[in-house]
C-alpha positions as CSV (number, residue, x, y, z in Angstrom):
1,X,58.1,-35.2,158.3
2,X,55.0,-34.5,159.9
3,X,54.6,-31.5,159.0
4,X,55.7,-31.7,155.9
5,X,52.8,-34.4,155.6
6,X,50.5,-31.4,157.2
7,X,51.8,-29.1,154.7
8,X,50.7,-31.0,151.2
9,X,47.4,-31.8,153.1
10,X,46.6,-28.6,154.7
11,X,44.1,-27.0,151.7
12,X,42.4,-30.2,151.7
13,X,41.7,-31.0,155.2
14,X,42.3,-28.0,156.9
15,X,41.4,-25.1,154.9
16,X,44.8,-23.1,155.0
17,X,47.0,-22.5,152.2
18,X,50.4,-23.7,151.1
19,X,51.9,-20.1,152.0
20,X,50.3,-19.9,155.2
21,X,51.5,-23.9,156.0
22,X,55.0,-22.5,154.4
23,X,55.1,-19.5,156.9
24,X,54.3,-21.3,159.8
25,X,57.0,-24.0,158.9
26,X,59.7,-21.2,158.5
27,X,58.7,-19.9,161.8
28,X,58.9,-22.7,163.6
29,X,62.1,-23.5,161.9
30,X,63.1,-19.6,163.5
31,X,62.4,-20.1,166.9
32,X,63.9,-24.3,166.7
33,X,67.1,-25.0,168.9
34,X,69.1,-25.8,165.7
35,X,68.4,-21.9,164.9
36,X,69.6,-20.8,168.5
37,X,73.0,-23.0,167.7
38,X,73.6,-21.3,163.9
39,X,73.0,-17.6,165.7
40,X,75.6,-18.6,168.5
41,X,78.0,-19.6,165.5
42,X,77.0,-15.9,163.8
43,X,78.1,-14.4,166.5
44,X,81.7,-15.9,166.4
45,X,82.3,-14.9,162.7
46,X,85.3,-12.8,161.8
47,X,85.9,-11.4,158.3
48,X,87.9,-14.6,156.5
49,X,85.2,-17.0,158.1
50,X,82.4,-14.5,156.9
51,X,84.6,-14.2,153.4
52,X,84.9,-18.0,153.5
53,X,81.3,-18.7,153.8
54,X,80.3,-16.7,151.2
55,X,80.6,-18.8,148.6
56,X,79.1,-21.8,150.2
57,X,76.2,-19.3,150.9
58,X,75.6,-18.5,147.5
59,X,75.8,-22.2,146.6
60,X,72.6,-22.7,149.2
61,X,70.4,-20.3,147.8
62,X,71.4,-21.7,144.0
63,X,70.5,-25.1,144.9
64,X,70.0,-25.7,148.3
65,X,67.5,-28.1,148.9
66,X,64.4,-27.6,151.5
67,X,62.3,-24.8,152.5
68,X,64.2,-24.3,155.8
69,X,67.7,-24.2,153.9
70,X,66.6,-22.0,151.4
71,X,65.0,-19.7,154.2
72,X,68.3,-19.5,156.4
73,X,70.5,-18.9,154.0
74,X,68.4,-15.7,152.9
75,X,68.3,-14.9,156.2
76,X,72.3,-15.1,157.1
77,X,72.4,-13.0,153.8
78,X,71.0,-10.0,155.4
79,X,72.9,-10.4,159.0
80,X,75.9,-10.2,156.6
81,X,74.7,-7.2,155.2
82,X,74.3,-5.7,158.7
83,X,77.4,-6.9,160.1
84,X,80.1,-7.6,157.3
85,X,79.4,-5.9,155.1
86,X,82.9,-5.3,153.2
87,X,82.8,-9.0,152.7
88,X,79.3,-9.1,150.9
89,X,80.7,-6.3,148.7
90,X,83.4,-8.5,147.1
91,X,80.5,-10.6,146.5
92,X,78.0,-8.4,145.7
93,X,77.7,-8.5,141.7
94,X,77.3,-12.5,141.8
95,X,75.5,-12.7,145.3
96,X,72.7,-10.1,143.9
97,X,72.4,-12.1,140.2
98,X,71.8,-15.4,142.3
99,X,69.5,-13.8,144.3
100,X,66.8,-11.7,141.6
101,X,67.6,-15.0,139.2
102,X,66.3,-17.5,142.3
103,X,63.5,-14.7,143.7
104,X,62.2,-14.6,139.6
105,X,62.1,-18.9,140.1
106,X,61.3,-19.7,143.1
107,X,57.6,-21.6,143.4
108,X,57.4,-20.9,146.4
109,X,55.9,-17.5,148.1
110,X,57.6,-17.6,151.1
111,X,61.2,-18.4,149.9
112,X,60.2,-15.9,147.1
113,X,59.6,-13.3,149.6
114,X,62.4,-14.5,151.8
115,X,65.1,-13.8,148.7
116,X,63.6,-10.3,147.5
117,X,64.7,-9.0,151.1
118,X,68.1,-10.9,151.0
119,X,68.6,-8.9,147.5
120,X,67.5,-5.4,149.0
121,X,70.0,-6.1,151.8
122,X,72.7,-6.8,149.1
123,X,71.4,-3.8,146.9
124,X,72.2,-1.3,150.0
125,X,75.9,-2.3,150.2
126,X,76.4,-2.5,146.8
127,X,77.6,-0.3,144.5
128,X,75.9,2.2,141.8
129,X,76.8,0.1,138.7
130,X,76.1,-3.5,140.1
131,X,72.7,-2.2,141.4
132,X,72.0,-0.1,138.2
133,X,72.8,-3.4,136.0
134,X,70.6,-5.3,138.3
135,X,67.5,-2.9,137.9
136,X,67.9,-2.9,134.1
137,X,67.5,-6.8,134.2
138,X,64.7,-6.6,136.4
139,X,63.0,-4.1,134.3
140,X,63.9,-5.8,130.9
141,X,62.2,-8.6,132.8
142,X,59.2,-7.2,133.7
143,X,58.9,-5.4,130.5
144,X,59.6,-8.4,128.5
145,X,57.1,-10.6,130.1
146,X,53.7,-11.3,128.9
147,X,50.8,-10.5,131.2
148,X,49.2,-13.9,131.3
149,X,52.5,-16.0,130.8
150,X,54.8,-15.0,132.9
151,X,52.5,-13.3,135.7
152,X,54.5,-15.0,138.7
153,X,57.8,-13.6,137.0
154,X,56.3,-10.2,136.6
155,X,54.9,-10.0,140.4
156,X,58.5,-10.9,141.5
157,X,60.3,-8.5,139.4
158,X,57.7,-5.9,141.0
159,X,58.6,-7.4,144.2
160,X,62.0,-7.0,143.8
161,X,62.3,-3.4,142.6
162,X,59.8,-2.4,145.2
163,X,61.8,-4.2,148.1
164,X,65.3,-2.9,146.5
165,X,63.8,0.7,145.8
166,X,62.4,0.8,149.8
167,X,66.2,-1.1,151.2
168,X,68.4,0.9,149.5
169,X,66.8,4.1,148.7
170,X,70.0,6.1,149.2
171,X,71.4,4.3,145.7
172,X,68.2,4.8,143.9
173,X,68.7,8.7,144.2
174,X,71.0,10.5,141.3
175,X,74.7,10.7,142.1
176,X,76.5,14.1,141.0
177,X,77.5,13.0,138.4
178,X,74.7,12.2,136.5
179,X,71.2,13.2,136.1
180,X,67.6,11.9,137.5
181,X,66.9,10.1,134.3
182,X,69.8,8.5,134.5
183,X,69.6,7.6,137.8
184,X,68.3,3.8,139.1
185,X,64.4,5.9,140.5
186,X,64.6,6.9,136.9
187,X,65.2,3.6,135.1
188,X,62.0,2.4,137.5
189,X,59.6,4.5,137.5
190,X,58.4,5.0,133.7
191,X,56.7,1.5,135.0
């Protein structure tokens, strides 16, 4: 609670931002014991806990409440990625929708930040047609949204097709059986 107290006072009394007081709390958060207990637990994860989880996972980043909550589950996203990923890929389609519709939402910079690297993670391991639906909506998004409106859902869409476009450059590229233009690098870069 303290620093939760610290964090909605920081710009006033201690000339640091809400992202900076965010950072630092997720950081802390990183390096707590709690932290060092949910990484022992990763460890021990086989593929029907990993498959099991899933689904709670998803239901954390929908609605989960708290900056730290939010943050770990994004993070366990991409260890899954790394480490199971057949189970993320029976997830993949939903887990990346949740994921760009939270990242396009989120207030907050951090957690923002936090989801656009869970999704690049899921891009990688999905396949061509879930990633290629997922860069249309992004672009229709950013297309779609006025300058001066909608300028947080803009940057974040950018974010996103940046992060996703760096993570998973191997499914941007044109398959054989279809052309650059029709290929996700050339759905993005007429932007």
């Amino acid at each position: 609670r303290a620093v939760q107290f610290l964090q909605f006072h920081s710009e006033n009394h201690f000339g640091m931002s809400q992202q900076k007081m965010e950072k630092m709390r997720i950081l802390a958060a990183k390096s707590s014991p709690l932290q060092a207990s949910l990484d022992r637990c990763y460890k021990h994860l086989d593929f029907s806990s990993a498959m099991e989880l899933m689904p709670k996972l998803q239901s954390l980043l929908k609605g989960g409440v708290g900056l730290i909550t939010r943050a770990t589950a994004s993070s366990l996203v991409i260890l899954l990625c790394e480490k199971w990923k057949e189970a993320v890929k029976m997830y993949c389609k939903s887990l990346l929708s949740t994921l760009l519709l939270a990242t396009l939402y989120e207030k907050s910079e951090a957690i923002k930040s936090s989801y656009s690297s869970a999704a690049a993670a899921v891009a990688k391991v999905s396949t061509h047609t879930t990633l290629k639906a997922a860069i249309l909506m992004l672009v229709e998004t950013f297309r779609d949204s006025n300058e001066d409106l909608d300028c947080a859902q803009r940057a974040a869409s950018a974010k996103l097709l940046k992060d996703i476009s760096l993570n998973a450059s191997e499914k941007m590229k044109p398959t054989e059986k279809m052309d650059w233009q029709m290929s996700n690098w050339g759905i993005v870069l007429p932007l």
